[in-house]
matplotlib code that plots the C-alpha trace (Angstrom):
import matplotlib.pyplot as plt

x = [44.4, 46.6, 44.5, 43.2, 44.8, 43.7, 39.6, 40.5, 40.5, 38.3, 35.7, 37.2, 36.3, 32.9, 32.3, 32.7, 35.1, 34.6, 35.7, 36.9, 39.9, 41.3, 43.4, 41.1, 38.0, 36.6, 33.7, 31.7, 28.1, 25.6, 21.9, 20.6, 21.2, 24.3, 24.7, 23.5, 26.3, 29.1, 28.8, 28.2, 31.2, 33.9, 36.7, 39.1, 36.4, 35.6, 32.4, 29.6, 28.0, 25.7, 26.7, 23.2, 24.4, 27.3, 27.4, 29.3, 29.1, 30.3, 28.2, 25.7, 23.0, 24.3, 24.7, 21.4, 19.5, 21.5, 20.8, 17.0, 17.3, 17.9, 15.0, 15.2, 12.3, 13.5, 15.6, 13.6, 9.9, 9.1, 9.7, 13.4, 16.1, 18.6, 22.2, 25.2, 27.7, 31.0, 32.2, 35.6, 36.2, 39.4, 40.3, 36.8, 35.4, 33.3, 35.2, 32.9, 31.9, 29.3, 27.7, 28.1, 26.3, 23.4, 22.6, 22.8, 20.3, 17.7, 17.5, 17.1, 14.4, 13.2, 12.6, 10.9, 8.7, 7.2, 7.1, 4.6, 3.6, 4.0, 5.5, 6.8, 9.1, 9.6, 12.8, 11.3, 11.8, 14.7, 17.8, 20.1, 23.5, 24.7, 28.4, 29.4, 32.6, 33.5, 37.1, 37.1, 34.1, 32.7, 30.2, 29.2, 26.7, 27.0, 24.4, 26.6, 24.5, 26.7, 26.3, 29.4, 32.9, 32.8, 35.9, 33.4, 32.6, 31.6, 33.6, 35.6, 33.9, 36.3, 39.6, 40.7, 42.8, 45.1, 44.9, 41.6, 40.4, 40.0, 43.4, 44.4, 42.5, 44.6, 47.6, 46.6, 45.5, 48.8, 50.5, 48.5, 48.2, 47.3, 45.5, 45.9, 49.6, 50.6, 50.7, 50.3, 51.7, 51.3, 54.2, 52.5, 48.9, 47.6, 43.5, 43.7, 42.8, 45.1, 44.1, 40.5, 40.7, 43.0, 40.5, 37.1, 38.9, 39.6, 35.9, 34.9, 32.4, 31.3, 32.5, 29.4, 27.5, 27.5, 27.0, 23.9, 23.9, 21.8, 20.3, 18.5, 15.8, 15.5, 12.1, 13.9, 15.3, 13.1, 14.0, 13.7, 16.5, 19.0, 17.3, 18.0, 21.9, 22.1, 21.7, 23.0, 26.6, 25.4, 25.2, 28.1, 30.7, 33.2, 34.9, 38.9, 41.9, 44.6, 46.8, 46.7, 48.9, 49.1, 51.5, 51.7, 54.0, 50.9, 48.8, 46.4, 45.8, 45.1, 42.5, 40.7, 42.1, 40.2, 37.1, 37.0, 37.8, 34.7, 32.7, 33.9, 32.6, 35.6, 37.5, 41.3, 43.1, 45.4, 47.1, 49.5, 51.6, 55.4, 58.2, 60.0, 63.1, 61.1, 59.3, 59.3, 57.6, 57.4, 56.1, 58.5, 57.0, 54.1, 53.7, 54.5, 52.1, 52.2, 51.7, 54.1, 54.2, 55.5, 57.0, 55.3, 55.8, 59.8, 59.9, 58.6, 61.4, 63.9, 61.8, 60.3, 63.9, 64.8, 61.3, 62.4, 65.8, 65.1, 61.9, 65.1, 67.6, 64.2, 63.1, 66.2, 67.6, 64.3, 62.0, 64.5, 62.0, 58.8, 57.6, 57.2, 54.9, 55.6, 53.7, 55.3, 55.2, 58.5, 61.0, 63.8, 62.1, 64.9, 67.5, 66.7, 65.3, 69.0, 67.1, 66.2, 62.4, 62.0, 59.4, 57.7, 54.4, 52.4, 49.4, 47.8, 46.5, 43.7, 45.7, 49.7, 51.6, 52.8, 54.6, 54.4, 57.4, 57.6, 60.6, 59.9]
y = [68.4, 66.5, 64.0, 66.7, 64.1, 61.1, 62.7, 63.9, 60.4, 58.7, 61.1, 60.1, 56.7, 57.6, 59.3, 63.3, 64.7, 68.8, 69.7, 72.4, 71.8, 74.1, 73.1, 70.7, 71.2, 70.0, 71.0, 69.9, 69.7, 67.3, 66.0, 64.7, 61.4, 62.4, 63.5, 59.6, 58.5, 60.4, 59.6, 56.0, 55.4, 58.1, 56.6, 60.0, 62.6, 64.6, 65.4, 65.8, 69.5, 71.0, 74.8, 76.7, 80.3, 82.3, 86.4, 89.5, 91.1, 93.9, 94.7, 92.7, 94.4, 93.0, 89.6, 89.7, 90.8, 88.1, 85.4, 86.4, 86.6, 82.9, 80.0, 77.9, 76.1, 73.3, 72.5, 73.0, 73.8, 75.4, 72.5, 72.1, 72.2, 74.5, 74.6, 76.9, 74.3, 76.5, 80.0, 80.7, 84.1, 85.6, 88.7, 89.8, 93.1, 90.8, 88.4, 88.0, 84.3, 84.6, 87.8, 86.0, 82.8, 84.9, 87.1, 84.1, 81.9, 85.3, 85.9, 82.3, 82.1, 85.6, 84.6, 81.1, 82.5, 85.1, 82.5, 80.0, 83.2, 82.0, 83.2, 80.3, 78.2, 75.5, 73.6, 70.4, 68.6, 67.0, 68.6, 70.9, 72.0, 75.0, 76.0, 79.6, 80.4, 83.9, 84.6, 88.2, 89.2, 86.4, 84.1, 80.5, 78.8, 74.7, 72.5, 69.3, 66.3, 63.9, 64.9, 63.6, 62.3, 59.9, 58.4, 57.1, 54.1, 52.0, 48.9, 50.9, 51.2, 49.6, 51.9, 55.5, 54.6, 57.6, 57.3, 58.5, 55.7, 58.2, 58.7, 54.8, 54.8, 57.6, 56.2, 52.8, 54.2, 56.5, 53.6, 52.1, 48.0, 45.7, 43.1, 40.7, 40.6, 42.3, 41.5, 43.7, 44.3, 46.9, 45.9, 48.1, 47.6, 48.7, 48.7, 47.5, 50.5, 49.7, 46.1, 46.8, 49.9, 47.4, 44.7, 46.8, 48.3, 45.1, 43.4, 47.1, 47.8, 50.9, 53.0, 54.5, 51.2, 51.1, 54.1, 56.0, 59.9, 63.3, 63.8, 60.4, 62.8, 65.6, 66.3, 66.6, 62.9, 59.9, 56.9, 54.7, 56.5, 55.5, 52.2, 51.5, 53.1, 50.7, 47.7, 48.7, 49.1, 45.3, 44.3, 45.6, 44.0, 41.0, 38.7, 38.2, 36.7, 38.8, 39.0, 41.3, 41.0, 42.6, 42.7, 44.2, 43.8, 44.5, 41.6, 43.3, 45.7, 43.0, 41.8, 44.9, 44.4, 41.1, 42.7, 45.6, 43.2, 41.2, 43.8, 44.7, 41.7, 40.6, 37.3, 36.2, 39.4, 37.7, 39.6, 37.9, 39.3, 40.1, 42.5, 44.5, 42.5, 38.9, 40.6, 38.1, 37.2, 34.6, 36.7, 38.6, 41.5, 43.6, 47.0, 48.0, 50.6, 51.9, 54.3, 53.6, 55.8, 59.4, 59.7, 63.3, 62.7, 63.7, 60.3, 58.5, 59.6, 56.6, 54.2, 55.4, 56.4, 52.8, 51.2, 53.3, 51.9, 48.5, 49.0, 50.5, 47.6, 45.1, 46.1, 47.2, 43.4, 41.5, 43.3, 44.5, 44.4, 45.7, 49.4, 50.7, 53.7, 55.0, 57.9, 59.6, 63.5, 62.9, 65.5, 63.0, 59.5, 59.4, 59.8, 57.2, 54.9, 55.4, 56.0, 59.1, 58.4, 58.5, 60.9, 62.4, 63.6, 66.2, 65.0, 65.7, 62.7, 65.4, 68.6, 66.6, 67.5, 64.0, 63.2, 59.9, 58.8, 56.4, 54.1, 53.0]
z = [-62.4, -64.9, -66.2, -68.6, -71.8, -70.2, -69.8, -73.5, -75.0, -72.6, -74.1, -77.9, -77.3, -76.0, -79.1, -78.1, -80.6, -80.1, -76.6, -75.7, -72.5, -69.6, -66.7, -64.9, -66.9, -70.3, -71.8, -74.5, -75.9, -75.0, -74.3, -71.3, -72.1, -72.3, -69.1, -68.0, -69.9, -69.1, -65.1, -65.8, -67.8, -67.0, -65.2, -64.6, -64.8, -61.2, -61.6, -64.7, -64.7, -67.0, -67.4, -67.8, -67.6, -68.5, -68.0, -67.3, -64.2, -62.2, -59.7, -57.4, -59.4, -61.9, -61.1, -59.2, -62.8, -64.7, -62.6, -62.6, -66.4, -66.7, -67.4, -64.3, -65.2, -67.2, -63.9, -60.8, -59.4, -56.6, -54.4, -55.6, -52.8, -54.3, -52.8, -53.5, -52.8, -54.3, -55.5, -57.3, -58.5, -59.9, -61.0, -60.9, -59.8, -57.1, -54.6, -51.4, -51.7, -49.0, -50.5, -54.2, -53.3, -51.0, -53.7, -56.5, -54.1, -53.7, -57.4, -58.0, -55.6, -56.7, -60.5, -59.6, -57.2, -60.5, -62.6, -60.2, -58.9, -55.2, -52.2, -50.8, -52.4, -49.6, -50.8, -49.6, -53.2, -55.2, -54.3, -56.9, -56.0, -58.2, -58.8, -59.5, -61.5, -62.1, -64.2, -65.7, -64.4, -66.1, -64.3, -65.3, -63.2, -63.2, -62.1, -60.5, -61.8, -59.7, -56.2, -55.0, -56.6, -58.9, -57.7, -55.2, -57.2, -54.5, -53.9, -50.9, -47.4, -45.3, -45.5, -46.4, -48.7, -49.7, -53.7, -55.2, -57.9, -60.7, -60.4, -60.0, -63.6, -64.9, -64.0, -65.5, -68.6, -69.0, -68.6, -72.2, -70.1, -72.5, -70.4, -73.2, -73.0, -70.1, -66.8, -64.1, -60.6, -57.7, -54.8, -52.5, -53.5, -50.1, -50.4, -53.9, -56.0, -58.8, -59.0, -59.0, -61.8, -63.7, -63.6, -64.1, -67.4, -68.7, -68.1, -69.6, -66.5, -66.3, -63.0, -62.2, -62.1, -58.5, -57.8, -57.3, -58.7, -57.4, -60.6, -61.1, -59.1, -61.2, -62.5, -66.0, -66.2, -66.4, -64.4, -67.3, -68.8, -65.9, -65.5, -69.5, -69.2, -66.5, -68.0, -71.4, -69.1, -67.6, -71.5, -72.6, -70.1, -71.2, -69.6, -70.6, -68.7, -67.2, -64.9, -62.3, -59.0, -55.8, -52.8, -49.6, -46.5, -44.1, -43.7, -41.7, -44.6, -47.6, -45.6, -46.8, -49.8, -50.0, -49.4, -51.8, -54.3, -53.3, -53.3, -56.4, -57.7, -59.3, -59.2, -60.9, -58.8, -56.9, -53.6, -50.6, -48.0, -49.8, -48.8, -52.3, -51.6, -52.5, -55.7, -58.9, -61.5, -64.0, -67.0, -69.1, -70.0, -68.0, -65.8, -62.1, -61.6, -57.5, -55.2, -52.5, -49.5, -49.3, -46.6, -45.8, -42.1, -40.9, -39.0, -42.3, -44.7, -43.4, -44.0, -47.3, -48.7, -47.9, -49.9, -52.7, -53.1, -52.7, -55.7, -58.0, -57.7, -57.4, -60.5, -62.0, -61.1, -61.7, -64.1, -66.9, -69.6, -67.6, -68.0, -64.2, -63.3, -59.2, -58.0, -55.4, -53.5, -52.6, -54.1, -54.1, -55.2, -58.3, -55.9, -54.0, -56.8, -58.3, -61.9, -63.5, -65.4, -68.5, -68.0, -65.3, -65.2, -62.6, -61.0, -57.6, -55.0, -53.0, -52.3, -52.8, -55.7, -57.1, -60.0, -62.2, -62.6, -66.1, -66.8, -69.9]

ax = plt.figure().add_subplot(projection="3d")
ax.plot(x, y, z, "-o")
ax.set_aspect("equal")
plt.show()
């Protein structure tokens, strides 16, 4: 939620111009290839599903008889593993999640069972987790082709770092960074997040790369078709300067910083142990982009009140002609940071309502 813009012209640049976009959903039309594509290379995108039915129901009868309607053939066999992994309904005439998803899973089973005329469909095979919408009695059912986050890009094993890295990307691309002439800086770079969406963006490596997805099993994608997206993304990357800088007051904490860039497989990001008040830089122009704590806990809000007032005279002292871009959940971050922002901008870390604050 809030990234909606920032998917919009990640998906421009890809080359999908007709999309249709609702509050934390865009959807567009595509091929299977497609679907390779899109979870290789989106950096603020969820998840990649392929809708494959949309209908009006009222009634469980009804659902039941649109559900069996539907050709599941092209998607599984009667070996498939097939999950309800989610129901959302609102202001439809049917709410019970648990009686929604049983019924959805019996009519699926019902309808492949006639058509391989079987009894047994064992579920032992590839498996294919199905999402059910419902909005106005409207039902869409999504086939989720990524199987788990793509924030999970691989690079962080080490920590739980509190800022998802689709959102480290959305923040860096709101912020428009031109790695050719700007540097870059996170004072509170914790795990690294920033730093290593900064860097990946600018060598123009594909987020999924790393990554392995649930649908690279399906009987309808061929393994040479990931295995050739793969090293098309390997082809395509470059290799340009920047400069991209990290700080943290916690030693102990860029030591995993130092290995998720390593395992990132990246090199000229370059972190060391620095309290806000010692904050410089040489380069006269660049972005602060951060995500400094929020202080959620009662006995945190000293200590985060004071961070934020020593980042406003810092920067306000130090970086006079940088852009700066903090993401906080605290309510009174401008108070604090004795500046109102230029702009603000709503997001959500997991289930915290943030705002991006931009000082332009």
């Amino acid at each position: 939620m809030g990234l909606e813009t920032v998917l919009k012209f990640e998906l421009y640049d890809l080359g999908y111009k007709e999309l249709l976009i609702n509050n934390g959903l865009i959807s567009l039309n595509g091929t299977i290839d497609d679907v390779i594509e899109l979870n290789l290379w989106l950096r603020t995108a969820g998840r990649v599903f392929i809708d494959v039915a949309s209908f009006n129901a009222h009634t469980f009868d009804d659902l039941f008889d649109a559900v069996q309607s539907v050709d599941w053939t092209p998607w599984l066999n009667k070996t498939s593993k097939i999950t309800i992994d989610s129901v959302t309904t609102k202001d439809s005439d049917l709410f019970s999640k648990s009686d929604i998803q049983s019924i959805v899973k019996k009519s699926i089973i019902t309808s492949l069972q006639n058509h391989y005329r079987t009894k047994i469909i064992d579920e032992s095979g590839e498996h294919i987790p199905i999402r059910i919408h419902a909005v106005n009695n409207q039902f869409t059912l999504r086939l989720d082709t990524s199987g788990h986050g793509l924030n999970k890009r691989g690079y962080r094993t080490r920590f739980d770092a509190p800022l998802r890295e689709t959102l480290a990307a959305g923040m860096i691309k709101l912020s428009r960074w031109d790695p050719a002439n700007d540097a870059l800086i996170d004072p509170c770079c914790g795990s690294g997040t920033i730093l290593i969406e900064a860097a990946m963006i600018a060598n123009n490596i594909a987020p999924g790369l790393n990554q392995s997805f649930i649908s690279e099993e399906w009987c309808i994608f061929t393994p040479s078709a990931w295995k050739n997206a793969r090293e098309s993304a390997v082809a395509s990357q470059q290799h340009i300067p920047y400069r991209i800088y990290g700080s943290d007051i916690n030693p102990q904490i860029l030591k995993t910083t130092r290995y998720n860039i390593n395992r990132a497989r990246l090199d000229n990001i370059f972190v060391e142990t620095k309290c806000i008040s010692n904050l410089r830089s040489r380069f006269e122009q660049g972005k602060i982009i951060s995500n400094p704590p929020y202080g959620i806990r009662l006995e945190d809000q000293g200590a985060t009140h004071k961070l934020y007032n020593q980042m406003g005279y810092q920067f306000n002292t130090y970086f006079k002609d940088w852009h700066y871009y903090i993401l906080s959940g605290d309510e009174q971050f401008e108070e604090y940071f004795n500046q109102k922002s230029t702009r603000k901008r709503k997001l959500f870390n997991g289930n915290i309502r943030c705002y991006l604050h931009q000082y332009f």
